[in-house]
C-alpha positions in Angstrom: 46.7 -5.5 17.9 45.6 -8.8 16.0 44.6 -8.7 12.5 41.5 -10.4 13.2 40.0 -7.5 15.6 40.2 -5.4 13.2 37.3 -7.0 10.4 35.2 -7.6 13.9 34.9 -4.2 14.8 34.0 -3.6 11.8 31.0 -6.6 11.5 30.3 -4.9 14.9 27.9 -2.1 14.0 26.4 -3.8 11.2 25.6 -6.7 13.3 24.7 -4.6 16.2 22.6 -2.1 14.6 20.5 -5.3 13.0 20.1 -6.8 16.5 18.5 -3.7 17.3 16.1 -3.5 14.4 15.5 -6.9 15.2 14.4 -6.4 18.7 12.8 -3.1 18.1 10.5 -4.9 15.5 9.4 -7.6 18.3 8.6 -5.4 20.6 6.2 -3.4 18.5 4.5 -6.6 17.0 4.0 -8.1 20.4 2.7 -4.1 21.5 0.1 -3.9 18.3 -0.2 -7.4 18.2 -3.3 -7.5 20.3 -5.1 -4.4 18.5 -4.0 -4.5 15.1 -6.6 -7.5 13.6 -9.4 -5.4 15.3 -8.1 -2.0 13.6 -8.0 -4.0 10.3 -11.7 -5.9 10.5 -12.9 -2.0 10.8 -10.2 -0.9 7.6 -11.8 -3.9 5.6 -15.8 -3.5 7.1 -15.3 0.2 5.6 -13.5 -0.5 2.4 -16.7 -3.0 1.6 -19.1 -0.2 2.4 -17.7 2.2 0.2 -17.4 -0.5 -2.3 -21.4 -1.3 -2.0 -22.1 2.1 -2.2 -20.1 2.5 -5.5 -21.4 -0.6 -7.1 -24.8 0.7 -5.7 -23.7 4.3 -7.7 -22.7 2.8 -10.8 -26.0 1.1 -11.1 -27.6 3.9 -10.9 -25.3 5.6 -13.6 -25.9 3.0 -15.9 -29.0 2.8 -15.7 -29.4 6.8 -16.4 -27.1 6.2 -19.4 -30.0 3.3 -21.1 -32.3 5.5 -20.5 -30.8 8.2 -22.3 -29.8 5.8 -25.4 -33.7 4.3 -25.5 -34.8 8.4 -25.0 -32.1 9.1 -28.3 -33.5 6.3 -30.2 -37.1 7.1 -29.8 -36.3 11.0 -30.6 -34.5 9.7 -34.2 -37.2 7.3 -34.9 -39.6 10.1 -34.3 -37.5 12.4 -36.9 -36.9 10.0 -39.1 -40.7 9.2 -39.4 -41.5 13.1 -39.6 -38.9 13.5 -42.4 -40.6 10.1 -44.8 -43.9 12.3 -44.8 -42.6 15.1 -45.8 
């Protein structure tokens, strides 16, 4: 046997088995190719719900959390004036 067959046999199934990926991979982009933008639109019209919702949340928090501070303020003003007339 030639010398040369022998480093093609073994390019063979390298070469062969990345044919194969590459043709695999074709096929299923042209399959989902159609379907996929749709399936993302809905992915990304849900993700900016959820984000509204937690902006929407963290408004909400925040707003709790001044209210708290101005309710803490006004309570040590309060004690601080009870404890000057004393």
């Amino acid at each position: 046997m030639p010398h040369f067959v022998y480093p093609m046999l073994l390019l063979g199934c390298p070469l062969g088995m990345g044919l194969a990926m590459w043709f695999m991979m074709r096929s299923t982009l042209q399959a989902t190719g159609s379907a996929e933008p749709e399936g993302l639109q809905a992915e990304i019209d849900r993700l900016r719900a959820e984000v509204r919702l937690l902006l929407a949340v963290q408004q909400q928090l925040l707003s709790f959390h001044e209210e708290d501070q101005m309710v803490a303020v006004a309570y040590s003003n309060h004690f601080e004036v009870k404890q000057e007339d004393k």
